[in-house]
ZADO-1210 file (C-alpha; in nm, 4 decimals, padded with zeros to 6 digits):
<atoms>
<atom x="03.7619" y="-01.2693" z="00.5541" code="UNK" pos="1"/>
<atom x="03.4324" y="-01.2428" z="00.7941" code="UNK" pos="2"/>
<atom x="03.5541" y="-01.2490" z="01.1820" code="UNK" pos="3"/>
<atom x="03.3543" y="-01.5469" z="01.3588" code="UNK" pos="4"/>
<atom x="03.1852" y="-01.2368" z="01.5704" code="UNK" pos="5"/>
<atom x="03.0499" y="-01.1097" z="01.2467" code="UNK" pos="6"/>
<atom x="02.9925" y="-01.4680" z="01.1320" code="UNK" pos="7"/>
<atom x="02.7632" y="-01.4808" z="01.4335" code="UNK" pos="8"/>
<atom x="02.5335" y="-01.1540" z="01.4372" code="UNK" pos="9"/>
<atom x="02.4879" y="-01.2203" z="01.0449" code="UNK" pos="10"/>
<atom x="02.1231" y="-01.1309" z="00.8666" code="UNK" pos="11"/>
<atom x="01.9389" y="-01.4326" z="00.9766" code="UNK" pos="12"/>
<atom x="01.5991" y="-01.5020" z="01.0109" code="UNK" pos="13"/>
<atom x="01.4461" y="-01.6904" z="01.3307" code="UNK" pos="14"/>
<atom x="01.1287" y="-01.8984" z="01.3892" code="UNK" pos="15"/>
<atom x="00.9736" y="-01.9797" z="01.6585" code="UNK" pos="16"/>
<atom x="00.6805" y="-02.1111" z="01.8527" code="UNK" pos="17"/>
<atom x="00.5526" y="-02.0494" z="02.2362" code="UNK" pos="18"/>
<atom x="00.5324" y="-02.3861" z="02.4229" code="UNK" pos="19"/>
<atom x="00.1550" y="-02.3438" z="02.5008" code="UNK" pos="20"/>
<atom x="00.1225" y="-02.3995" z="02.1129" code="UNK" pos="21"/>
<atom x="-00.1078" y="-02.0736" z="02.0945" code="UNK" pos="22"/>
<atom x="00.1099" y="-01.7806" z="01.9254" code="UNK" pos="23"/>
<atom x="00.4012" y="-01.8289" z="01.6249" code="UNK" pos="24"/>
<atom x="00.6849" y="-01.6280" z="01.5975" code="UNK" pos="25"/>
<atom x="00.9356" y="-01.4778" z="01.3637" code="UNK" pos="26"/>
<atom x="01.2125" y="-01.2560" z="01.3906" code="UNK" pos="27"/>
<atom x="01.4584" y="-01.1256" z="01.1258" code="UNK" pos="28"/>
<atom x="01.7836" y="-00.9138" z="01.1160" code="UNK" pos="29"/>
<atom x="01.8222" y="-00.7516" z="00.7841" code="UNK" pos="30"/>
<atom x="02.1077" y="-00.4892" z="00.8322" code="UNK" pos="31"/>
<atom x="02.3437" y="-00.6182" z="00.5428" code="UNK" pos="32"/>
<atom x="02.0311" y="-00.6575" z="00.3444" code="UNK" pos="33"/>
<atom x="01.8906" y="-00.3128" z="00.3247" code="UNK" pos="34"/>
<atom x="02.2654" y="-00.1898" z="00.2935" code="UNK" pos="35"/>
<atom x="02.3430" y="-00.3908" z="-00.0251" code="UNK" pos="36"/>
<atom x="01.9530" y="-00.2162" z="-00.1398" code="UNK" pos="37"/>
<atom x="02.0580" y="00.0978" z="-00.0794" code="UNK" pos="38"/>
<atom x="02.4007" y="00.1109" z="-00.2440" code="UNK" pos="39"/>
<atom x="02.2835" y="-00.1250" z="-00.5494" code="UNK" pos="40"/>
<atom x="01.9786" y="00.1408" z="-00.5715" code="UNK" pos="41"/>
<atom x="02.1746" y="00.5008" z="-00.4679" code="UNK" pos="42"/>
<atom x="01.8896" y="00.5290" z="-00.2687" code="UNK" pos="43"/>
<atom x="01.7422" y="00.8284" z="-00.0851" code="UNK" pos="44"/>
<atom x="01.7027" y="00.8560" z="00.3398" code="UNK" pos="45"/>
<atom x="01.3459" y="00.8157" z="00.2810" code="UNK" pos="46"/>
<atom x="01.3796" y="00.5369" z="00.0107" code="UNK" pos="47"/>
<atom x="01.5810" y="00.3293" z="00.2410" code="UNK" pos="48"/>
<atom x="01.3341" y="00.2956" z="00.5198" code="UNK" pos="49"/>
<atom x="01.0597" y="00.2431" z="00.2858" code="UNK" pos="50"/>
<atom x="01.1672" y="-00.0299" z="00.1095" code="UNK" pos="51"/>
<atom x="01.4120" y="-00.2090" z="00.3806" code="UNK" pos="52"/>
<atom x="01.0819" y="-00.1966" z="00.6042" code="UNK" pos="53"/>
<atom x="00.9296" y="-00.3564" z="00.2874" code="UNK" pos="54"/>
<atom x="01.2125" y="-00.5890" z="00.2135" code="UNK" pos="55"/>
<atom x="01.2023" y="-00.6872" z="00.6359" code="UNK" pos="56"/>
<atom x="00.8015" y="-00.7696" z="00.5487" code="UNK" pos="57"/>
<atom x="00.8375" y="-00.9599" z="00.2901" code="UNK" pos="58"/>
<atom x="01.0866" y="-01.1840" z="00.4087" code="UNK" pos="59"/>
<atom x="00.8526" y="-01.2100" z="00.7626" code="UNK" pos="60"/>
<atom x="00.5622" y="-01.3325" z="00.5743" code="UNK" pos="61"/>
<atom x="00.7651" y="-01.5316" z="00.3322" code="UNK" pos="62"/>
<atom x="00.9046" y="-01.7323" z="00.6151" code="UNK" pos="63"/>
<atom x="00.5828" y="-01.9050" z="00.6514" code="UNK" pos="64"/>
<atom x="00.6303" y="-02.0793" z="00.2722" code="UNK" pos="65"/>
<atom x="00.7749" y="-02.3581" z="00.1772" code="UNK" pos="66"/>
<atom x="01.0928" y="-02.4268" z="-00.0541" code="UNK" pos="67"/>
<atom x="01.1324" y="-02.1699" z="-00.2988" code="UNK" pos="68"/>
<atom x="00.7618" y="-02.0417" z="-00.2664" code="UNK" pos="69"/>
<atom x="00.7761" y="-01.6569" z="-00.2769" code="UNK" pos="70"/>
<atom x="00.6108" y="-01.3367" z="-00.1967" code="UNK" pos="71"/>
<atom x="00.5937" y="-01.0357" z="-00.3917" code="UNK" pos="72"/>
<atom x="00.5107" y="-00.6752" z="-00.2283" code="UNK" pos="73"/>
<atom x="00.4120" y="-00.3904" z="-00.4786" code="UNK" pos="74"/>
<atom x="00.2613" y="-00.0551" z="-00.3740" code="UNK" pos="75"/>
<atom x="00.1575" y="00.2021" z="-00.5860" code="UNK" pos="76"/>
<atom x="00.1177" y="00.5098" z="-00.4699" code="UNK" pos="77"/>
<atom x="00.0683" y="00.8958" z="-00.5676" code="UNK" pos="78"/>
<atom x="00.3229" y="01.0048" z="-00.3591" code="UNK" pos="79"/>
<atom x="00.6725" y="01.0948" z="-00.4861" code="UNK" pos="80"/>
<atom x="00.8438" y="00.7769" z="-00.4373" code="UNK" pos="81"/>
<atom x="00.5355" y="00.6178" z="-00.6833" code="UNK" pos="82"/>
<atom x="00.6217" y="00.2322" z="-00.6957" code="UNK" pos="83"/>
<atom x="00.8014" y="00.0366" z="-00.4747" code="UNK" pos="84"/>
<atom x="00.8343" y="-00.3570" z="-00.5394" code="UNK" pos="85"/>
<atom x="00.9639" y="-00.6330" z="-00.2597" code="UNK" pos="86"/>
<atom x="01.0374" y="-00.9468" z="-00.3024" code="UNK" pos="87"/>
<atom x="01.1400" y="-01.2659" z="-00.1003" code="UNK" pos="88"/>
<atom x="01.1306" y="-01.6407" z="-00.0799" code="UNK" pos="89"/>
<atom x="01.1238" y="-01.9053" z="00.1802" code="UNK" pos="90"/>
<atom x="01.5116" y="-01.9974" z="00.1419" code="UNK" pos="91"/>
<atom x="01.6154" y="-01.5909" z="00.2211" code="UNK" pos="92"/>
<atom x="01.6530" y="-01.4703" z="-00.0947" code="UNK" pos="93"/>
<atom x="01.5252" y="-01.1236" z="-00.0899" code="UNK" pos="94"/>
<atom x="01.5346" y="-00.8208" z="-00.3225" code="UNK" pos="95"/>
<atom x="01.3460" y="-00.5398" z="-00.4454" code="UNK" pos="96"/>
<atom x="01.3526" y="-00.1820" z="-00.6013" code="UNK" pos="97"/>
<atom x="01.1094" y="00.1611" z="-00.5781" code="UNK" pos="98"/>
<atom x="01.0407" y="00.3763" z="-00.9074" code="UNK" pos="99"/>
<atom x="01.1994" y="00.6619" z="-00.8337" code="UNK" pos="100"/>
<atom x="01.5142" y="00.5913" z="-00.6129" code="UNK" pos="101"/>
<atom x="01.6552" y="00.9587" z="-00.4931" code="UNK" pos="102"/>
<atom x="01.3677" y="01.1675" z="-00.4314" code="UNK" pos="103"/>
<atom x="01.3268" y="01.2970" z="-00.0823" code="UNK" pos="104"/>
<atom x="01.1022" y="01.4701" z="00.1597" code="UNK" pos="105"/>
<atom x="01.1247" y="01.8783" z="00.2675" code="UNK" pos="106"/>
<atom x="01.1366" y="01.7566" z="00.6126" code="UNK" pos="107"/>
<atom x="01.1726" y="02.1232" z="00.7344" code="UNK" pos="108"/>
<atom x="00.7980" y="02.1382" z="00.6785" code="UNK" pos="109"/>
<atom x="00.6172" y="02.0896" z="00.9813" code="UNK" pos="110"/>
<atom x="00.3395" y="01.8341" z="00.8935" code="UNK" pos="111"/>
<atom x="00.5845" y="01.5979" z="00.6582" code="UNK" pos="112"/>
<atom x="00.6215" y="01.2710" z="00.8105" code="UNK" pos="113"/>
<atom x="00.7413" y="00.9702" z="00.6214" code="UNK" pos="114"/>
<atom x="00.3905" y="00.8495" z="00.4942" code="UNK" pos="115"/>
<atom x="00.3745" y="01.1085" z="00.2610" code="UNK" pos="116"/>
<atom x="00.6676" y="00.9552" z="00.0251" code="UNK" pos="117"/>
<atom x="00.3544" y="00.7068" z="-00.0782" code="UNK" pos="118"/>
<atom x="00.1170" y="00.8822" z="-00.0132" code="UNK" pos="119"/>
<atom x="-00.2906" y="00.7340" z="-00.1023" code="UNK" pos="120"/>
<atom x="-00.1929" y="00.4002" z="-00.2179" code="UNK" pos="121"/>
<atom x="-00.3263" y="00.0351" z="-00.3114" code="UNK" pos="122"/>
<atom x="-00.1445" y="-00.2639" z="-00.1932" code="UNK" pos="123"/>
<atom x="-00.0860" y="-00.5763" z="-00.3368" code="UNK" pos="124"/>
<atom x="00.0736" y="-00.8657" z="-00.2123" code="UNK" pos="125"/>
<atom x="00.0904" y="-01.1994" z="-00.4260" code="UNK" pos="126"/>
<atom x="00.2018" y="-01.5451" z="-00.3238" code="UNK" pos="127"/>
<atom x="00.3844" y="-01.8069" z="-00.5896" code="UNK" pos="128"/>
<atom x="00.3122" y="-02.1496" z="-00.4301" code="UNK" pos="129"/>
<atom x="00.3936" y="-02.5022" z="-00.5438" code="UNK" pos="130"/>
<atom x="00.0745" y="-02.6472" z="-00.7193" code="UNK" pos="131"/>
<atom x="-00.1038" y="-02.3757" z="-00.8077" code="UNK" pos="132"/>
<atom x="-00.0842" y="-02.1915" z="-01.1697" code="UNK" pos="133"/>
<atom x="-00.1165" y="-01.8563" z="-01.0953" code="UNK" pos="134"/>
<atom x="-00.0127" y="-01.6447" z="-00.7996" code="UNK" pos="135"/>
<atom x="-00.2471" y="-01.5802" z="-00.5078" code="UNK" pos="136"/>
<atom x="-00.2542" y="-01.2062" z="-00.5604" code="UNK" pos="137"/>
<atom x="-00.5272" y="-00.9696" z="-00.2921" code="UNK" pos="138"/>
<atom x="-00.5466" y="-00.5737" z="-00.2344" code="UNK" pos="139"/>
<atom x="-00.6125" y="-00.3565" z="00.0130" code="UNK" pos="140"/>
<atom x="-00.5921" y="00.0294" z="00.0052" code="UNK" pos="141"/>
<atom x="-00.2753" y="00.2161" z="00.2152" code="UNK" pos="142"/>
<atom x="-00.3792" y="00.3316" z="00.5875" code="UNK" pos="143"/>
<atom x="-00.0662" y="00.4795" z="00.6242" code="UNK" pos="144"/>
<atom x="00.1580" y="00.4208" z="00.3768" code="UNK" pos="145"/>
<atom x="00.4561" y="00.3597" z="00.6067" code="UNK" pos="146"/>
<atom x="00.4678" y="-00.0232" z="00.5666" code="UNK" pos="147"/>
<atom x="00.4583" y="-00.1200" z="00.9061" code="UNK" pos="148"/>
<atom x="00.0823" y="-00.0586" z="00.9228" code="UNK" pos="149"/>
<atom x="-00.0293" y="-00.1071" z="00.6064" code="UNK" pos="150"/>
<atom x="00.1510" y="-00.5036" z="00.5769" code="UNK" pos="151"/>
<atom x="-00.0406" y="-00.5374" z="00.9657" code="UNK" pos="152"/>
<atom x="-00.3915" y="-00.4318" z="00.8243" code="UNK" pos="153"/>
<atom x="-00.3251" y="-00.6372" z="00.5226" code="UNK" pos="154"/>
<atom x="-00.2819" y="-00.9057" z="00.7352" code="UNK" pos="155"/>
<atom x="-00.5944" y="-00.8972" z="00.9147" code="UNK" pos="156"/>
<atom x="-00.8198" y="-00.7406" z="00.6352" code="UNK" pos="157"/>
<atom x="-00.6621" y="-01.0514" z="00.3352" code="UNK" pos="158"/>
<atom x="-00.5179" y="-01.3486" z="00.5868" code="UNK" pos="159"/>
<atom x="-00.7364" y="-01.3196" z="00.8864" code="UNK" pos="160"/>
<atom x="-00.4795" y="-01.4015" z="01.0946" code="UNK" pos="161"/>
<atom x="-00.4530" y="-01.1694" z="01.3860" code="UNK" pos="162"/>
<atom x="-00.0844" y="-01.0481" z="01.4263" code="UNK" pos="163"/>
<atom x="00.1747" y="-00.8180" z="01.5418" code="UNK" pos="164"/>
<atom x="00.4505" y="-00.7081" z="01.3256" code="UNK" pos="165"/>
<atom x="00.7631" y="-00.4018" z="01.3751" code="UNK" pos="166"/>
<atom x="00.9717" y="-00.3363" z="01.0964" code="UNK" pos="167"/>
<atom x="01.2827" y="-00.1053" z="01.1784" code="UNK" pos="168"/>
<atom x="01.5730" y="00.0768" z="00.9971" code="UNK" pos="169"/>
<atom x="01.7703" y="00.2872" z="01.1850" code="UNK" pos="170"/>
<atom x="01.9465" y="00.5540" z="01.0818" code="UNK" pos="171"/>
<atom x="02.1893" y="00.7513" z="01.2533" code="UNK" pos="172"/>
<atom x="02.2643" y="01.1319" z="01.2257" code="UNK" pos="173"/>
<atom x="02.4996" y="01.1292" z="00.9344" code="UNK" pos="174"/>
<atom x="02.2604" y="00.9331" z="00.7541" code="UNK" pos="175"/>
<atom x="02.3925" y="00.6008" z="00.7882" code="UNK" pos="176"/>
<atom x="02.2149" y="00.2711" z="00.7949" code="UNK" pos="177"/>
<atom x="02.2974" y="00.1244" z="01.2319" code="UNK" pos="178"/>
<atom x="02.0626" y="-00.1407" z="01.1888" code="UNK" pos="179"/>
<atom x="01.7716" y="-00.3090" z="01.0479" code="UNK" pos="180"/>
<atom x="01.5334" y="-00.6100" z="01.1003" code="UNK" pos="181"/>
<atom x="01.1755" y="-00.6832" z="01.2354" code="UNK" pos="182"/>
<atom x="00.9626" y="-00.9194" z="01.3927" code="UNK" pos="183"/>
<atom x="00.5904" y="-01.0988" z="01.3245" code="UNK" pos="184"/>
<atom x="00.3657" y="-01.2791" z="01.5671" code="UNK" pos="185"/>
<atom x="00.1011" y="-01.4766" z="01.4608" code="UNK" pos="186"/>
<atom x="-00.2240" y="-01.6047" z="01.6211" code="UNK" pos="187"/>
<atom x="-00.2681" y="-02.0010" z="01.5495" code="UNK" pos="188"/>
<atom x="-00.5943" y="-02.1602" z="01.4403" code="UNK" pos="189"/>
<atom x="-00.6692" y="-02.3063" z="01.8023" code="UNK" pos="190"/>
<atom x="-00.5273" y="-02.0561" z="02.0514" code="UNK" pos="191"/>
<atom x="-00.7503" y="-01.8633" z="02.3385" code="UNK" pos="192"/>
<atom x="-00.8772" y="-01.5204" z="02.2401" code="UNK" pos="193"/>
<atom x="-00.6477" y="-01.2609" z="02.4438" code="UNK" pos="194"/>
<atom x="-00.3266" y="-01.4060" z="02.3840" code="UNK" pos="195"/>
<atom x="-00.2542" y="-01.2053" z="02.0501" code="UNK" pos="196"/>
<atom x="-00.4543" y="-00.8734" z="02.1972" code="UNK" pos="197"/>
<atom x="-00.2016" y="-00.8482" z="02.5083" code="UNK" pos="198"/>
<atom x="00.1221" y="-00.9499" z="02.3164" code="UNK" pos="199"/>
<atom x="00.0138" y="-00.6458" z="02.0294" code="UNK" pos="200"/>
<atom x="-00.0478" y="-00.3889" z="02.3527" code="UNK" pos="201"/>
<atom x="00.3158" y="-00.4860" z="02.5157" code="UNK" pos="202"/>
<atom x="00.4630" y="-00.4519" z="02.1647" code="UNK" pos="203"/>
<atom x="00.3598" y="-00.0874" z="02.1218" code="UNK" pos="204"/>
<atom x="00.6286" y="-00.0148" z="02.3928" code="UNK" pos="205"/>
<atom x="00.8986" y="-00.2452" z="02.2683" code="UNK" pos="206"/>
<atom x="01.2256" y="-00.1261" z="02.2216" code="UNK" pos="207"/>
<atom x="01.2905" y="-00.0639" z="01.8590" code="UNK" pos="208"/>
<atom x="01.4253" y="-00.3714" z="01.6751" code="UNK" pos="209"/>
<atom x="01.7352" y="-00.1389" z="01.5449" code="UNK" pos="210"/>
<atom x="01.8035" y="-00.0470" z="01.8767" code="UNK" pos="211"/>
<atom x="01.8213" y="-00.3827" z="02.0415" code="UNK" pos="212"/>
<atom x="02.0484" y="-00.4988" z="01.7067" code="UNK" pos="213"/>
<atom x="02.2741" y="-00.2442" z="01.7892" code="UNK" pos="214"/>
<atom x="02.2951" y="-00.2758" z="02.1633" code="UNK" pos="215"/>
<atom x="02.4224" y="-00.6440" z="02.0965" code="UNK" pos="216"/>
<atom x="02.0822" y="-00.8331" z="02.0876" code="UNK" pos="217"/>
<atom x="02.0325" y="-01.0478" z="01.8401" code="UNK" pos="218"/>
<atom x="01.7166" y="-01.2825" z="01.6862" code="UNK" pos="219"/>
<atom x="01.7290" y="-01.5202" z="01.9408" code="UNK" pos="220"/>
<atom x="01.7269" y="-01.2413" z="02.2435" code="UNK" pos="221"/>
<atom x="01.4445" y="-01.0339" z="02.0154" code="UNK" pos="222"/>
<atom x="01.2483" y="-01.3221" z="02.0024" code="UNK" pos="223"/>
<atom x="01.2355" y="-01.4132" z="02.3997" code="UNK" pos="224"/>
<atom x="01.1901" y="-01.0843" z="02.5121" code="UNK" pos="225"/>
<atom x="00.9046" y="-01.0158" z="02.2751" code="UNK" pos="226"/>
<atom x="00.6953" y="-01.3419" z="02.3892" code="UNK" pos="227"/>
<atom x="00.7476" y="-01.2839" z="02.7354" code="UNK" pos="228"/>
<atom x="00.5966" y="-01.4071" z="02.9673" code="UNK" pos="229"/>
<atom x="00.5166" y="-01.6916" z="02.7768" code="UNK" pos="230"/>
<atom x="00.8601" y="-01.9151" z="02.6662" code="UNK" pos="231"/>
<atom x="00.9042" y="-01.9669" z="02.3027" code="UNK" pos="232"/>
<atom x="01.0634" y="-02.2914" z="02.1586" code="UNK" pos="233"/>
<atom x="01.3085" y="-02.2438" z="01.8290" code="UNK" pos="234"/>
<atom x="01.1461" y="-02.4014" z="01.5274" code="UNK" pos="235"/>
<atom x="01.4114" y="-02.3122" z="01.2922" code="UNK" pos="236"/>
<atom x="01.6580" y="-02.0419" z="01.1326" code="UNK" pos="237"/>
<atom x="01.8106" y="-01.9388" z="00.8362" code="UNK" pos="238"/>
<atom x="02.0448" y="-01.6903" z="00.6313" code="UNK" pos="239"/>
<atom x="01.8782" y="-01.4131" z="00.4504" code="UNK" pos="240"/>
<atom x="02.0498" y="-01.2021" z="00.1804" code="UNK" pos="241"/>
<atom x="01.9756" y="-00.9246" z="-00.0939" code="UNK" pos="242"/>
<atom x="01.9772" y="-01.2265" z="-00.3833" code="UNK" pos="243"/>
<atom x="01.9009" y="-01.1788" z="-00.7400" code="UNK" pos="244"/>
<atom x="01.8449" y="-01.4439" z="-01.0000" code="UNK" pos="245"/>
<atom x="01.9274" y="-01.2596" z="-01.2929" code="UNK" pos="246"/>
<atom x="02.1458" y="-01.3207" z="-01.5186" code="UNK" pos="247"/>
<atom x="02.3020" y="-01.2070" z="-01.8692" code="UNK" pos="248"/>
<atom x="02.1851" y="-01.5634" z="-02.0364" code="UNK" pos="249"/>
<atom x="01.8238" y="-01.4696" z="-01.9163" code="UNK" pos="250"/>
<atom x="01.7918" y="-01.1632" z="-02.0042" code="UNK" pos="251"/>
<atom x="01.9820" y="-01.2654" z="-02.3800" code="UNK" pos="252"/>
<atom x="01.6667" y="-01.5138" z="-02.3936" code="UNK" pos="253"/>
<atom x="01.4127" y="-01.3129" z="-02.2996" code="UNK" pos="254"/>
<atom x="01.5486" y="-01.0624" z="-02.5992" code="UNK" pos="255"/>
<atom x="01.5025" y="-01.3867" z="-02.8141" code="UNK" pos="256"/>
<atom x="01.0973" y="-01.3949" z="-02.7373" code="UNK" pos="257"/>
<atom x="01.0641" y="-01.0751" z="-02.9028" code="UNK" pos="258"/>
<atom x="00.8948" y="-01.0480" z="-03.2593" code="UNK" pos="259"/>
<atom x="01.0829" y="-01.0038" z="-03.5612" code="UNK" pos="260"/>
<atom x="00.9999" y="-00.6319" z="-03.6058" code="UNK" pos="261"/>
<atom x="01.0852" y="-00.5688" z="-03.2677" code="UNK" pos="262"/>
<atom x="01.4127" y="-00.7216" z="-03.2860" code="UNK" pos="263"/>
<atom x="01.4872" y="-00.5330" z="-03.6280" code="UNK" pos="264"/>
<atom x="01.3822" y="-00.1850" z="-03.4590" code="UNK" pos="265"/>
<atom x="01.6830" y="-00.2473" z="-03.2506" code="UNK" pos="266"/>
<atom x="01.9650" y="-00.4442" z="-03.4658" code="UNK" pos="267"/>
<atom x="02.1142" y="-00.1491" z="-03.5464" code="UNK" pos="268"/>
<atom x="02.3437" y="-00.0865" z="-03.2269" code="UNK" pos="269"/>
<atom x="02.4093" y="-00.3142" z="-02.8977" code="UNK" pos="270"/>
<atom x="02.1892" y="-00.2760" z="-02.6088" code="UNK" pos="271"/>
<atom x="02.2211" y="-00.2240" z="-02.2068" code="UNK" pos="272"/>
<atom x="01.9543" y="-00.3915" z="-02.0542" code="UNK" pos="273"/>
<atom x="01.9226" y="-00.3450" z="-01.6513" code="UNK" pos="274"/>
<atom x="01.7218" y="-00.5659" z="-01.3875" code="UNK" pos="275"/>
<atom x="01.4949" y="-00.3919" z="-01.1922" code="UNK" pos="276"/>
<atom x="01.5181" y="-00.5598" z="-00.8931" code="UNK" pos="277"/>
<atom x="01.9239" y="-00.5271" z="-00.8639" code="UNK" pos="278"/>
<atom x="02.0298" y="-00.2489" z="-01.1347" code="UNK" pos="279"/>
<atom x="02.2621" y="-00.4642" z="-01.2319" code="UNK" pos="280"/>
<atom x="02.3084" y="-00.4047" z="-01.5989" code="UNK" pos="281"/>
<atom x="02.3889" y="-00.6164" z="-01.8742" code="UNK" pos="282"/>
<atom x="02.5313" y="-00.5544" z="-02.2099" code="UNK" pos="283"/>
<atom x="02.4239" y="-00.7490" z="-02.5525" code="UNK" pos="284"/>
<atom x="02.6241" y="-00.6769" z="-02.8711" code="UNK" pos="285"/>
<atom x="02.4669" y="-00.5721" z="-03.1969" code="UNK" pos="286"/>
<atom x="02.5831" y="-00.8900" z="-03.3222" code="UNK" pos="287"/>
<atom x="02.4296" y="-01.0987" z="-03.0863" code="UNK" pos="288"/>
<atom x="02.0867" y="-00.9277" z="-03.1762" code="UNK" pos="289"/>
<atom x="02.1491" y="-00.9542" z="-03.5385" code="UNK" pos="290"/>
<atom x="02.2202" y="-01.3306" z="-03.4462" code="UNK" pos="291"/>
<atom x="01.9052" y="-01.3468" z="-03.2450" code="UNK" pos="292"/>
<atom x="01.7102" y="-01.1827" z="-03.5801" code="UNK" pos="293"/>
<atom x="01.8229" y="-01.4500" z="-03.7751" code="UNK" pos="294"/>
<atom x="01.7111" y="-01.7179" z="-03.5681" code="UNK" pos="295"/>
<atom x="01.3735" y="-01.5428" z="-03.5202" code="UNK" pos="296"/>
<atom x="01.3124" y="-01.4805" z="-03.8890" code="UNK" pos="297"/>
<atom x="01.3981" y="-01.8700" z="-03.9403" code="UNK" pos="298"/>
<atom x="01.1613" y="-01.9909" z="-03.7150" code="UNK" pos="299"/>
<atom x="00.9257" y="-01.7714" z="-03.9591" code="UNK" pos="300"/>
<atom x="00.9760" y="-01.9768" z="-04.2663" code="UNK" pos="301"/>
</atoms>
């Protein structure tokens, strides 16, 4: 059973607004989140910071949807960890995977730094929104291919909104996970010029976010202490978990929308089928493909 302490300093997201109306403001904790990623995933040191900053991103820009309108993160890259995929929607549901989970850095070289696990890179962030029949999808190339950067220049380059965002996993010496979480400032449409430049050269000497998680700060302290001197009104807040929609009935019917040959190439024995976004793995019995052959071959007649 969850202690009301832990209750309290839960993964949350936080939004907020400074009472001059001129700068936006969102703040996230994602500790349990990149956690659950990393044990669903077995994932590497230097997959864990790359996608749990990615997975913090995501969920900072998705904040700004509405309902169940959702953002998906992909970068491709020609560095060893090749692929790595976020996800998130406005109501916290966040997930995500990378293509190839355990491979690491030789950080006893002396010019590695975590960049190079991506590596020369393309971008591509697309939005799902209500109305509209195909996702907003734009591209930029990688400046540094350590998320933080790239998702800031993104912004700028694709939203021309001028911004500030941190993204932070900490890790301790053994390897373990402290903390993780990140915030994003945003310009609005009618604020001064200035504003945005002074808050981005204050936050290149903030504290780290994983630092301030772990010295007992949470969202609501991140968020006051990053917009100071101005004062920052709460807008709104919200629980934010590792979530996956998949299911075994899903992934049974998307079996079904395969063509007959298809389905015969593979009636002869059961087969595990695993979601990419959770590795959660799902099992569907020879007979229920032979069933499923049937049906398809029916609907051929």
């Amino acid at each position: 059973m969850i202690s009301k302490e832990d209750f309290i300093q839960k993964d949350r997201l936080i939004k907020g607004i400074s009472t001059n109306g001129h700068l936006k403001i969102s703040v996230v904790k994602t500790t349990d989140v990149v956690k659950t990623a990393r044990k669903k995933h077995n994932l590497s040191l230097l997959n864990t910071v790359l996608l749990g900053r990615a997975l913090t991103g995501t969920m900072l820009m998705a904040s700004e949807l509405k309902g169940e309108e959702r953002i998906k993160l992909r970068i491709e890259g020609k560095g060893p960890v090749g692929m790595l995929v976020a996800e998130a929607n406005r109501v916290g549901e966040i997930r995500g995977y990378v293509q190839n989970p355990h491979v690491e850095l030789d950080y006893s070289q002396p010019d590695v730094s975590l960049s190079d696990g991506l590596g020369v890179g393309i971008l591509t962030l697309s939005k799902t929104l209500y109305n509209k029949a195909e996702p907003r999808t734009s591209s930029i190339e990688l400046i540094k291919g350590n998320i933080t950067d790239d998702l800031a220049y993104y912004m700028v380059q694709s939203e021309q909104i001028p911004s500030a965002i941190l993204l932070d996993v900490g890790i301790n010496n053994e390897g373990e996970i402290t903390e993780a979480g990140g915030l994003l400032v945003q310009r609005m449409p009618d604020a001064p010029k200035g504003e945005i430049e002074k808050l981005q050269e204050k936050l290149l000497q903030f504290e780290s976010i994983s630092w301030l998680l772990a010295n007992d700060y949470y969202i609501d302290d991140i968020m006051k202490m990053a917009m100071e001197p101005l004062k920052v009104k709460e807008l709104d807040r919200q629980p934010v978990d590792f979530f996956c929609r998949c299911t075994r009935k899903r992934f049974v019917q998307a079996l079904a929308m395969l063509g007959y040959e298809d389905l015969k190439e593979i009636s002869d024995e059961g087969q595990e089928l695993v979601c990419h976004f959770c590795n959660e793995h799902y099992n569907v019995s020879q007979e229920e493909i032979e069933e499923l052959l049937i049906q398809t071959k029916a609907k051929m007649n």
